[in-house]
C-alpha positions in Angstrom: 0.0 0.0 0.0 1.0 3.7 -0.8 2.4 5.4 2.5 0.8 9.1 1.8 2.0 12.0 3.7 0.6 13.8 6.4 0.1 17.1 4.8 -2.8 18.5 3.5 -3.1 18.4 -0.9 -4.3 21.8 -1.2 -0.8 22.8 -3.2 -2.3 24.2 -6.8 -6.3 23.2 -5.7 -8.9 26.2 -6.5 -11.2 26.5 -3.7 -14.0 29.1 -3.4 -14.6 30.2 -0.2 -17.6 32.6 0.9 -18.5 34.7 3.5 -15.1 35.3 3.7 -15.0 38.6 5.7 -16.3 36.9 8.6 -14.5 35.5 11.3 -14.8 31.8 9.8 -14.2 32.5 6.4 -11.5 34.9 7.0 -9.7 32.0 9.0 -10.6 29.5 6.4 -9.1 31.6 3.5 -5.8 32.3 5.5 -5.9 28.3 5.9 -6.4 27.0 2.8 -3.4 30.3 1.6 -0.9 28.8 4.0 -1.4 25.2 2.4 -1.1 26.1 -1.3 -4.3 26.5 -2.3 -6.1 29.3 -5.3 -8.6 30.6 -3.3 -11.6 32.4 -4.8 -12.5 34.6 -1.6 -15.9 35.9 -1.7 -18.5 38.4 0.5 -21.6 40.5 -0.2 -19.4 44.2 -1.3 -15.6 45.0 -0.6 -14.4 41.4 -0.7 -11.6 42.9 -1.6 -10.0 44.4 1.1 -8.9 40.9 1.7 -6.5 41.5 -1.1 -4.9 44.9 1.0 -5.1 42.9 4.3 -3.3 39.6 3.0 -1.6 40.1 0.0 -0.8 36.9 -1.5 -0.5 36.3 -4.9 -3.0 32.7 -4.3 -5.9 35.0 -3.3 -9.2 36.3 -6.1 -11.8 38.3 -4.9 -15.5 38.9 -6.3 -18.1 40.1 -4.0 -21.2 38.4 -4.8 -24.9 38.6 -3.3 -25.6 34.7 -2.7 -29.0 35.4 -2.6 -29.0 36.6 -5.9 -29.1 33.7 -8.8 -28.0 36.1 -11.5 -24.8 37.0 -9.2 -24.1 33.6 -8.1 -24.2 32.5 -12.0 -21.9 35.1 -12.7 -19.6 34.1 -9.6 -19.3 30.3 -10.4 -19.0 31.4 -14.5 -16.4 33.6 -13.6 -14.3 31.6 -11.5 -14.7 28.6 -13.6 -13.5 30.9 -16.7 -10.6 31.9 -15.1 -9.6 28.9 -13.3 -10.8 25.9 -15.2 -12.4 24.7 -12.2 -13.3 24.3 -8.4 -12.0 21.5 -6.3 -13.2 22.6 -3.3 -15.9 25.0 -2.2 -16.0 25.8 1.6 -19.7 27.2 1.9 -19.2 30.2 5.7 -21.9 32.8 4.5 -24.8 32.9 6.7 -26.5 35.5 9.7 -27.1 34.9 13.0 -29.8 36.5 15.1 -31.2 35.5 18.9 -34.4 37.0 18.4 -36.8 35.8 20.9 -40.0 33.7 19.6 -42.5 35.7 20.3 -41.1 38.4 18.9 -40.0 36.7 15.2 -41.7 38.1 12.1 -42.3 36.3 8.7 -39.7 39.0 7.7 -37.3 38.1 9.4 -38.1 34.1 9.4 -38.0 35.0 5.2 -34.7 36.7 5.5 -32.6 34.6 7.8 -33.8 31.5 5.7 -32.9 33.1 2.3 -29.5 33.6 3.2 -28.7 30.4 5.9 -30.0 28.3 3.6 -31.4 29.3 -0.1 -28.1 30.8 -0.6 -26.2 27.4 0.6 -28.5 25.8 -1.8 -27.6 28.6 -4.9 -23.8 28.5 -4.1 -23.2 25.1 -3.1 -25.8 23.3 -5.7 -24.2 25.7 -9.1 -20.7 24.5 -7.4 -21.7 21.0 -7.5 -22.6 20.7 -11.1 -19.4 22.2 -12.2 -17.8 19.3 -10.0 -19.7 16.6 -11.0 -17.3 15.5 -14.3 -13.8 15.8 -11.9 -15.3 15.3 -8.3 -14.4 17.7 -5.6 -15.1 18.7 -2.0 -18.4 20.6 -0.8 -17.8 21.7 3.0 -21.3 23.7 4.6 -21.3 25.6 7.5 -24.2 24.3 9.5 -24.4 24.9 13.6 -25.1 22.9 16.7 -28.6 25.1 17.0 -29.9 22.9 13.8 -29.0 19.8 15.4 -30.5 20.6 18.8 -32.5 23.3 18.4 -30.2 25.4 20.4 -30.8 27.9 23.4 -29.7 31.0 22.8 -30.1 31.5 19.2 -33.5 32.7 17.5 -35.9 29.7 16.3 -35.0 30.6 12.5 -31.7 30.3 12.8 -31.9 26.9 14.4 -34.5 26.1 11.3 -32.2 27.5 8.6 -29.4 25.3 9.8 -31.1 21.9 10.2 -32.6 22.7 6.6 -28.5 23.0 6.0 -28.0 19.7 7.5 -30.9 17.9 5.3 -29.8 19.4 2.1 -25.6 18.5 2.7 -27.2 14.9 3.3 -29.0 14.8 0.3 -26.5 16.6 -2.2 -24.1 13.6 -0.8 -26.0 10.9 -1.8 -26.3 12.6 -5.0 -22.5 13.3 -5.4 -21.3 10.1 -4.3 -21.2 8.1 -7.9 -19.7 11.6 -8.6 -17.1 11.4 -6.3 -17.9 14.6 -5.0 -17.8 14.8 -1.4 -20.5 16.8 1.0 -20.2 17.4 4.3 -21.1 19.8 7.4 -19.2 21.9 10.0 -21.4 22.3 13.1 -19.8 25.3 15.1 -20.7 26.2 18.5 -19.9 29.4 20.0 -17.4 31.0 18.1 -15.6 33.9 18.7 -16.1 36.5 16.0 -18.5 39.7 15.4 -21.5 37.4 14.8 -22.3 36.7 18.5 -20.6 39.8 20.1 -22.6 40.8 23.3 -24.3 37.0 23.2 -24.1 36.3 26.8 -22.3 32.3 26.9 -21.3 30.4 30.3 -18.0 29.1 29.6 -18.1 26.2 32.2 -20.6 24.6 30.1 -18.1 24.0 27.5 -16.3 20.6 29.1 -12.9 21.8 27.3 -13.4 24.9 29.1 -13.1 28.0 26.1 -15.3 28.6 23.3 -14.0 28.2 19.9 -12.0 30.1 17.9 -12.5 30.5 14.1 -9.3 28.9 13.2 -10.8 25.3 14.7 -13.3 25.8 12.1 -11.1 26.5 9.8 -8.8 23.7 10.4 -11.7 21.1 10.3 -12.6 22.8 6.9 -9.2 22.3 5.7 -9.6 18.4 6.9 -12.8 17.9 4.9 -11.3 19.6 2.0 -8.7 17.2 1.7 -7.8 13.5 0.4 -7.2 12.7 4.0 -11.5 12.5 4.6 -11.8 10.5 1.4 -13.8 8.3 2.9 -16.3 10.5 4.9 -19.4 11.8 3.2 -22.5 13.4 4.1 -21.6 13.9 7.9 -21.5 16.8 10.1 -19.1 17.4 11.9 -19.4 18.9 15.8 -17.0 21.6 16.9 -18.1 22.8 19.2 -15.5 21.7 22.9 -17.7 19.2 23.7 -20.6 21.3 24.5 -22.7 18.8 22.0 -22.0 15.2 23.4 
């Protein structure tokens, strides 16, 4: 049997990565940069200041709406045009809100579920047919809130990421004679602007800290890779044990 190394196989792979001015998806694009990858780097308007603030020659911005069909066709045109194509798309985009229940309007139910999970389907699903003749790697960024319900975060949010979970499940069985590989991160807590002022107990977490986005980021790079070639349409917890 072939002894393969250790390291991640990101050297010369194209990977798109969105909602990368967030705490997750800036970590995840600084990631996938370190390991060799072409990342496409991608946010709703000035994606790129990425550009100023890292400045590596690996790194293509395009902001893009990903609620928005026509600019998601032009996003996954584009790319493809300039790149040949995507081997990896690593799916951060999303909202959070902690609205209470009795308080949640349609508009707001509308909104949160447009972009948590109509824009994972627009991205992710465009991506996937792309992938479909070379195979790839399709990484989601679900939560621990779809999986539980969560406490502290508003009921559509918690409904926007289980729908995440059910559609990364079904887009797997679909990619699988495609060898294209689906899978979910589900974050708890994580440090970054999205739940600033969020009030969280840190002894509930049993390792004692909440996350940071670069354990995201690193578990993205994981599922990325030919080392999870044999893991499909799971999600994966990271959340320090505060999901057991």
């Amino acid at each position: 049997m072939e002894i393969v190394s250790g390291k991640h196989d990101m050297n010369g792979k194209v990977a798109l990565v969105t909602g990368a001015l967030g705490g997750i998806g800036l970590a995840t694009v600084q990631t996938f940069l370190r390991e060799g990858a072409i990342v496409i780097a991608t946010d709703y308007k000035e994606t790129n200041r990425l550009e100023e603030k890292l400045n590596h020659r690996n790194l293509h911005t395009i902001d893009c709406d990903i609620t928005d069909e026509q600019a998601v066709d032009s996003l996954i045109n584009e790319s493809v045009t300039k790149f040949g194509q995507f081997d990896v798309v690593v799916h951060c985009a999303g909202i959070y809100e902690t609205t209470p229940d009795h308080e949640l309007s349609l508009e707001a139910w509308k909104r949160m579920l447009d972009i948590n999970l109509t824009g994972t389907f627009l991205v992710t699903n465009k991506a996937f047919q792309q992938m479909k003749g070379h195979g790839g790697k399709i990484v989601c960024l679900a939560s621990n809130a779809g999986q539980t319900g969560g406490d502290l975060a508003g009921l559509h949010y918690a409904a926007s990421k289980g729908g995440v979970i059910a559609y990364m499940k079904r887009l797997a069985k679909a990619g699988a004679k495609h060898h294209v590989y689906v899978n979910a991160i589900a974050p708890g807590p994580i440090q970054s602007e999205m739940i600033q002022g969020v009030p969280f107990d840190v002894d509930a977490f049993p390792l004692g800290r909440i996350g940071a986005p670069e354990d995201v980021a690193e578990t993205a790079l994981f599922l990325s890779s030919q080392s999870s070639n044999y893991i499909t349409g799971q999600v994966i917890g990271v959340n320090g044990g505060l999901v057991i």
